[in-house]
C-alpha positions as CSV (number, residue, x, y, z in Angstrom):
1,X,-27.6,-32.0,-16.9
2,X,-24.5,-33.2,-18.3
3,X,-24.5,-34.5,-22.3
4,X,-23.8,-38.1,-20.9
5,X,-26.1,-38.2,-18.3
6,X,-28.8,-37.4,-20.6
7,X,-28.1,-39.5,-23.3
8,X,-28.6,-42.6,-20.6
9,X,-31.8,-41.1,-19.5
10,X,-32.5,-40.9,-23.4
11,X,-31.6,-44.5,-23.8
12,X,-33.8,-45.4,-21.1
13,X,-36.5,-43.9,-22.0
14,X,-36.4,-44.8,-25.7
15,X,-36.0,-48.5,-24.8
16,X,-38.8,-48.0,-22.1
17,X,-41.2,-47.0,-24.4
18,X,-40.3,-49.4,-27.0
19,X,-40.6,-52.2,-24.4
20,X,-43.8,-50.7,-22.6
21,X,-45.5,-50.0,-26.8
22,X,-44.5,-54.2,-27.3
23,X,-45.8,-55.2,-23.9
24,X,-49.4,-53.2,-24.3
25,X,-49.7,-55.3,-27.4
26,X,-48.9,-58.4,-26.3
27,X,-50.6,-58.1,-22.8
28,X,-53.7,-58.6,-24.9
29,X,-52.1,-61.8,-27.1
30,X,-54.8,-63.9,-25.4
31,X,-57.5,-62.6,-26.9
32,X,-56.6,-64.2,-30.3
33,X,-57.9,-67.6,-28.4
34,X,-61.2,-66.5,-28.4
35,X,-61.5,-66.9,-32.3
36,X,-59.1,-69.4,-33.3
37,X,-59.1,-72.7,-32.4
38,X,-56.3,-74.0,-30.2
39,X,-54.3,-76.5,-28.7
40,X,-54.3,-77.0,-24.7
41,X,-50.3,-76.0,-24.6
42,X,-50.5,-73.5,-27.3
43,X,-53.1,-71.6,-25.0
44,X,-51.5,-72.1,-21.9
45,X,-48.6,-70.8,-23.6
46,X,-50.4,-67.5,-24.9
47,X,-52.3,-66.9,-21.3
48,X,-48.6,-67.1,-20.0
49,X,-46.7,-64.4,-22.2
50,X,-50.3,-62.4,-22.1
51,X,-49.9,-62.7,-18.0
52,X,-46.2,-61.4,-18.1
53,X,-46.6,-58.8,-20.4
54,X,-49.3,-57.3,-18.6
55,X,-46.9,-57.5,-15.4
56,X,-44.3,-55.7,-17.1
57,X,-46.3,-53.0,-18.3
58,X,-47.3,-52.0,-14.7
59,X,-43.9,-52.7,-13.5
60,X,-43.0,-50.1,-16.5
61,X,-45.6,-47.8,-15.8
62,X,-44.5,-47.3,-11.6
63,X,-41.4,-47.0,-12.5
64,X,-42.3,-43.6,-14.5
65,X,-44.4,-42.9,-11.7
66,X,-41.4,-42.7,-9.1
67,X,-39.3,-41.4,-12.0
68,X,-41.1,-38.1,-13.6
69,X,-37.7,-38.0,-16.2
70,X,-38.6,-41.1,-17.4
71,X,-40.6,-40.6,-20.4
72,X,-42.8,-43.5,-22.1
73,X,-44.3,-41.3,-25.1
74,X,-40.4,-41.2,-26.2
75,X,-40.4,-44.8,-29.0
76,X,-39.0,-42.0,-31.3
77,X,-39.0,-44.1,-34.1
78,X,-38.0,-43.0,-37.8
79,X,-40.7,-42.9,-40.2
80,X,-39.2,-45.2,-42.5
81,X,-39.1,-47.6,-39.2
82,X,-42.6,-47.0,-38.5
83,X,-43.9,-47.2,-41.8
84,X,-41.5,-50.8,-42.0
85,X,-43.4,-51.7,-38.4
86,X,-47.2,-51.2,-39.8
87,X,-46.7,-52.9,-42.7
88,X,-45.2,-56.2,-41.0
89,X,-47.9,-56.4,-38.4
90,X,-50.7,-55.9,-40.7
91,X,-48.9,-59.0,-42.5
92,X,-48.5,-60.7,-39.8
93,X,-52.8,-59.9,-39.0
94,X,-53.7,-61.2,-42.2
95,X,-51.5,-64.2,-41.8
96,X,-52.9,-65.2,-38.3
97,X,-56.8,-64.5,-39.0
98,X,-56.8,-66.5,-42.3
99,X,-54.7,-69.4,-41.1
100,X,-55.7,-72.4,-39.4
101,X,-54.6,-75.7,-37.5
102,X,-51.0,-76.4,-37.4
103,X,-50.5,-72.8,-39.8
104,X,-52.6,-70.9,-37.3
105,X,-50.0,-72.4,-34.3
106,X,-46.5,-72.1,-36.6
107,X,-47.9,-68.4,-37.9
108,X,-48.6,-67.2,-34.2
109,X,-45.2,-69.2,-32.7
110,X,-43.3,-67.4,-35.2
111,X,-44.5,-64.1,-34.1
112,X,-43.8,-64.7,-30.5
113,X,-40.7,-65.7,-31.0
114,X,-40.1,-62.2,-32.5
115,X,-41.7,-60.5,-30.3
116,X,-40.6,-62.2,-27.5
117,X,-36.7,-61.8,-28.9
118,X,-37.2,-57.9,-29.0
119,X,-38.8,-57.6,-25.8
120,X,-36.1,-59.5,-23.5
121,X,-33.3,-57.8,-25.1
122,X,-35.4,-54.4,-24.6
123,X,-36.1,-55.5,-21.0
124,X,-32.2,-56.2,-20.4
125,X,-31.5,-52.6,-22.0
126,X,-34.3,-50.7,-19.8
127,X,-32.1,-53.0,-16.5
128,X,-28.8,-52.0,-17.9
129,X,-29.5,-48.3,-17.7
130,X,-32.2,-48.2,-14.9
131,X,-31.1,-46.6,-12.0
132,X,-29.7,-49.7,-9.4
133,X,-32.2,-50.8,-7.7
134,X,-35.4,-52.9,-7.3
135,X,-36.0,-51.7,-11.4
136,X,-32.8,-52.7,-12.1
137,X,-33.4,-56.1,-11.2
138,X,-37.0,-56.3,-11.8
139,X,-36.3,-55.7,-15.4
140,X,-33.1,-58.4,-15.1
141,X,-36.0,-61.2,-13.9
142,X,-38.7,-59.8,-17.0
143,X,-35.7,-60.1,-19.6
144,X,-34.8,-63.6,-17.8
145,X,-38.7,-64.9,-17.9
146,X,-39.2,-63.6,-21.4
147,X,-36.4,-65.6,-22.8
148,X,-37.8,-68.3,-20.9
149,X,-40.9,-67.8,-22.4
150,X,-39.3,-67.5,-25.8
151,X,-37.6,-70.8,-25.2
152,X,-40.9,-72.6,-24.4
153,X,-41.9,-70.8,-28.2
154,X,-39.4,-72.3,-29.6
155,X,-40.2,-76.1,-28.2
156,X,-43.6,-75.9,-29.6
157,X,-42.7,-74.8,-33.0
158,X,-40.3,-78.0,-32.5
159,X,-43.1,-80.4,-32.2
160,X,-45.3,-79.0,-34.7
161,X,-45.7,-81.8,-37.1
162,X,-43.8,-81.1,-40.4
163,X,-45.0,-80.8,-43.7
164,X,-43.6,-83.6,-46.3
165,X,-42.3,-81.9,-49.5
């Protein structure tokens, strides 16, 4: 296989699994409801990126099926980066679980709009360098309803009420 050739199936599969590790996570978003208390949009709102990311892990996971090369045990991450990774989401745990109210909402908003950053961008990599296709594009519409999703994020951070000084 030819060096350039495999340094795309290299970048694929890197941002693959990166996307696929992200998705698995937040595919399960929704159960954070079930112990903290709420809003009606702010739910809707987690059920929605929870419903997508649960899509794109399948779509991820049949497109390794029809692809054997396509690795998505390859996040090859350095330790420094991991180590960095663990330490922010166990933050970001502690800030969630002993939050409430409008903190609880700001603390998870803020998260998803990380998350939710990372994720289209991955999405618009694993399209780039997909082979053309129905993947291609698939991933094109996940990257497209992601930032979609980060946009609706980003409104209801907007209308949290703000703190005076």
């Amino acid at each position: 296989m030819p060096a350039a050739v495999s340094k795309d199936k290299e970048l694929l599969s890197n941002s693959a699994s990166l996307l696929h590790d992200l998705l698995k996570d937040e595919k399960n978003l929704n159960k954070i409801l079930f112990i903290k208390g709420h809003s009606k949009d702010l739910g809707g709102l987690v059920e929605a990126i929870s419903r997508v990311a649960a899509d794109g892990e399948k779509q991820l996971e049949v497109m390794a099926q029809d692809d054997p090369a396509l690795n998505l045990n390859a996040a090859e991450l350095p330790s420094g980066e991991q180590a960095a990774r663990k330490a922010i989401a166990k933050t970001k745990e502690h800030e969630l679980l002993f939050s409430s109210g409008d903190n609880f909402a700001f603390n998870l908003l803020v998260t998803q709009a990380d998350a939710l950053s990372y994720a289209s961008h991955l999405a618009e990599i694993v399209s780039a360098n997909a082979p053309p296709g129905d993947f291609a594009r698939q991933f094109h519409s996940l990257a497209s309803t992601l930032d979609g999703l980060l946009q609706q994020v980003a409104s209801q951070m907007r209308s949290l009420p703000q703190k005076s000084a």
